[in-house]
C-alpha positions in Angstrom: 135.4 51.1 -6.8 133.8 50.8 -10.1 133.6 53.3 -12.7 130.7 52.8 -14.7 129.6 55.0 -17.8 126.3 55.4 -18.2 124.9 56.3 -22.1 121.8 56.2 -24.1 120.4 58.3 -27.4 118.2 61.4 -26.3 114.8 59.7 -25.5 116.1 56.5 -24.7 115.6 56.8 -21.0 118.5 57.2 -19.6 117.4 59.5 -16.7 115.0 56.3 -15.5 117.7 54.0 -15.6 120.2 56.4 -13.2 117.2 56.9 -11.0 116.8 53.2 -10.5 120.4 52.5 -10.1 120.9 55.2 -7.2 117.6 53.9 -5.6 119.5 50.7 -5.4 123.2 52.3 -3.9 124.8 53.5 -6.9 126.7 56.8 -6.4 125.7 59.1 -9.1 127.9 61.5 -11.3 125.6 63.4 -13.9 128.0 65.3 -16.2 124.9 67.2 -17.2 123.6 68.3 -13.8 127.7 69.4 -12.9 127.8 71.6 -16.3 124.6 73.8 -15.2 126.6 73.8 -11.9 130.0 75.0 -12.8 128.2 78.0 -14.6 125.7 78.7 -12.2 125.3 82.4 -11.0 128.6 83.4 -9.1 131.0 81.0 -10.4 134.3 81.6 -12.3 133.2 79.1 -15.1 129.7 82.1 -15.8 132.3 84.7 -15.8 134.3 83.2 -18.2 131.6 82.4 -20.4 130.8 85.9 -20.3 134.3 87.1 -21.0 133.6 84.6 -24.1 130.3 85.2 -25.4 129.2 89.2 -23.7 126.3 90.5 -21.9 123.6 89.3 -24.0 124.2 85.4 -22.8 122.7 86.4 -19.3 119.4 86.4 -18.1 117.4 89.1 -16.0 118.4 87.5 -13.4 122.0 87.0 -13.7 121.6 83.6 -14.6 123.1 82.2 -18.1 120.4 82.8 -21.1 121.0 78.9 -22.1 118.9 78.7 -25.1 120.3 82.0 -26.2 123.6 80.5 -25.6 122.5 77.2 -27.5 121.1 78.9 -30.6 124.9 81.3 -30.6 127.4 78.1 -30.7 125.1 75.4 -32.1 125.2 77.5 -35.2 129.1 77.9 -35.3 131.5 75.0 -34.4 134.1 76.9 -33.2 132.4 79.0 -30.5 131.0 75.7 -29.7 134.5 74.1 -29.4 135.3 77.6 -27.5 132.2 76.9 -25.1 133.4 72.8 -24.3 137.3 74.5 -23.7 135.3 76.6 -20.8 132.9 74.0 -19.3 134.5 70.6 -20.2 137.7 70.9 -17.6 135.4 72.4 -14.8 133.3 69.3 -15.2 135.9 66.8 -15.2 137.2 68.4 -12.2 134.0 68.5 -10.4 133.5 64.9 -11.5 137.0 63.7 -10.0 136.5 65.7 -6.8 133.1 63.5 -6.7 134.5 60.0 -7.4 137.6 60.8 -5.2 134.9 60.9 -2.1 133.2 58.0 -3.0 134.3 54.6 -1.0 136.1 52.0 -1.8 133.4 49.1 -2.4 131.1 51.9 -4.2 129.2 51.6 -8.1 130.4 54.8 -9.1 127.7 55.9 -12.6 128.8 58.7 -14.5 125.9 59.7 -16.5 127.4 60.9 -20.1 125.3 61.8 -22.8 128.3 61.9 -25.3 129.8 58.5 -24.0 129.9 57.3 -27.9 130.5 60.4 -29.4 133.5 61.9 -27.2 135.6 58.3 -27.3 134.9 58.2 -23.5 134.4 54.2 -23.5 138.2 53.2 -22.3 137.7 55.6 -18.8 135.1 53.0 -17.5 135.5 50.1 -16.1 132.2 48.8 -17.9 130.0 50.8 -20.0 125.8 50.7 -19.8 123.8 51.8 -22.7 120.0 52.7 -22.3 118.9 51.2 -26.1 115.3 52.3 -27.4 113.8 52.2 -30.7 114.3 55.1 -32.7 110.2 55.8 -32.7 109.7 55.5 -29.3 112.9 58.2 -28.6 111.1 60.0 -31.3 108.0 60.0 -29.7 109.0 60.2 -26.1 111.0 63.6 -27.3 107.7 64.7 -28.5 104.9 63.7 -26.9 107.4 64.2 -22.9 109.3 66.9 -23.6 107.2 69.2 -25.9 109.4 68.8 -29.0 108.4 69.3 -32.7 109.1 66.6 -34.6 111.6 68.0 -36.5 113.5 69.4 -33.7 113.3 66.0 -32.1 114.7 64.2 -35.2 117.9 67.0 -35.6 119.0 66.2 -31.9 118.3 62.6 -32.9 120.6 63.0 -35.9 123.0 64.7 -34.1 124.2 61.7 -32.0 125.6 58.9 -32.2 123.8 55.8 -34.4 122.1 53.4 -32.0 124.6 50.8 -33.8 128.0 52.9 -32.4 126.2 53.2 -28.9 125.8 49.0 -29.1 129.2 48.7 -30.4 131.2 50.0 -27.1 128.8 48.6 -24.9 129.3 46.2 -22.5 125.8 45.9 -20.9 122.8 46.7 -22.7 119.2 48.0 -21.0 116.5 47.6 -23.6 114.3 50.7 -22.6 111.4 49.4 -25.3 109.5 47.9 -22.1 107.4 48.8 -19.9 108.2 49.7 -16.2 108.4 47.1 -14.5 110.3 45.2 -16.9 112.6 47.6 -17.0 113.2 47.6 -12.7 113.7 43.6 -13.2 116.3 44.7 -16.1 118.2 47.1 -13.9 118.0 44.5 -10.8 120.0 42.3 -13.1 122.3 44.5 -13.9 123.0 46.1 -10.4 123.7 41.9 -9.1 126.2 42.3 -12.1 128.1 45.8 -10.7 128.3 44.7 -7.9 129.5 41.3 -8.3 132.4 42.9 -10.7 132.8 45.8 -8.0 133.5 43.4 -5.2 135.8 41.4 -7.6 138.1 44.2 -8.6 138.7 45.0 -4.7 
């Protein structure tokens, strides 16, 4: 098996890159996909956010309010650290349990957005970053996802430099392309996994 991090700057494209790896046999472990699980409607990790945070972090429906959530411990480190001490073991238990039924010959991506910024670089066998310009994460943010600018440019700001994601990679993806460049790009990298994956067996 080979554990591979996956990491890129909001905007950069990360999402297309995991898409294209899977389409090609990767085995995919998205942190943030497992963190909306483990406090989905019904599950210890919601009630213990409640115990936490109270009432008002629910929805109608008994789902978890997440931007009221977001605007409560993005304004205050320590609920924030007291959020990651409630979500961050039930996703790195979810995320074992996942690699632990993968096979032996398997590319095993774990898709982390805070790769860089979390230290996470010596769990992985070899680390991907998705690179992009800053202005076309800038625009992508906006003109994709609906952002105002200046929203766009906080989260930006909020992550690690481009420079610290390069520093701790070991494969880069330049995302500054279009499509079909990018597909080649990925091709090239999966003949690389699994050439290192079949190695390591």
């Amino acid at each position: 098996m080979l554990k591979v991090g996956l990491t890129g700057g909001i905007g950069a494209g990360k999402s297309e890159v995991s898409r294209l790896l899977v389409e090609h046999g990767a085995v995919l472990i998205d942190a943030d996909r497992i963190a909306r699980e483990v406090v989905a409607p019904g599950t210890p990790g919601l009630a213990a956010v409640v115990e936490a945070f109270g009432e008002d972090v629910l929805a109608e429906d008994g789902s978890l309010d997440r931007p009221r959530l977001g605007s409560i411990v993005f304004a205050d480190p320590e609920k924030l650290a007291s959020l990651n001490s409630i979500v961050h073991p039930l996703v790195g238990a979810r995320s074992r349990a996942l690699e632990e039924a993968a096979s032996a010959d398997a590319v095993v991506v774990h898709d982390v957005p805070l790769l860089t910024e979390n230290g996470l670089a010596p769990q992985y066998d070899v680390v991907v970053v998705v690179d992009a310009d800053p202005a076309t994460q800038l625009d992508r943010l906006v003109r994709l996802r609906g952002m105002t600018e200046r929203d766009a440019r906080a989260r930006m700001a909020a992550q690690a430099t481009r420079e610290q994601r390069r520093e701790i990679a070991d494969v880069v993806i330049d995302n500054d392309v279009p499509l079909d460049e990018l597909r080649a790009r990925v091709e090239e990298v999966w003949a690389e996994l699994t050439r290192r994956a079949h190695a390591a067996r």
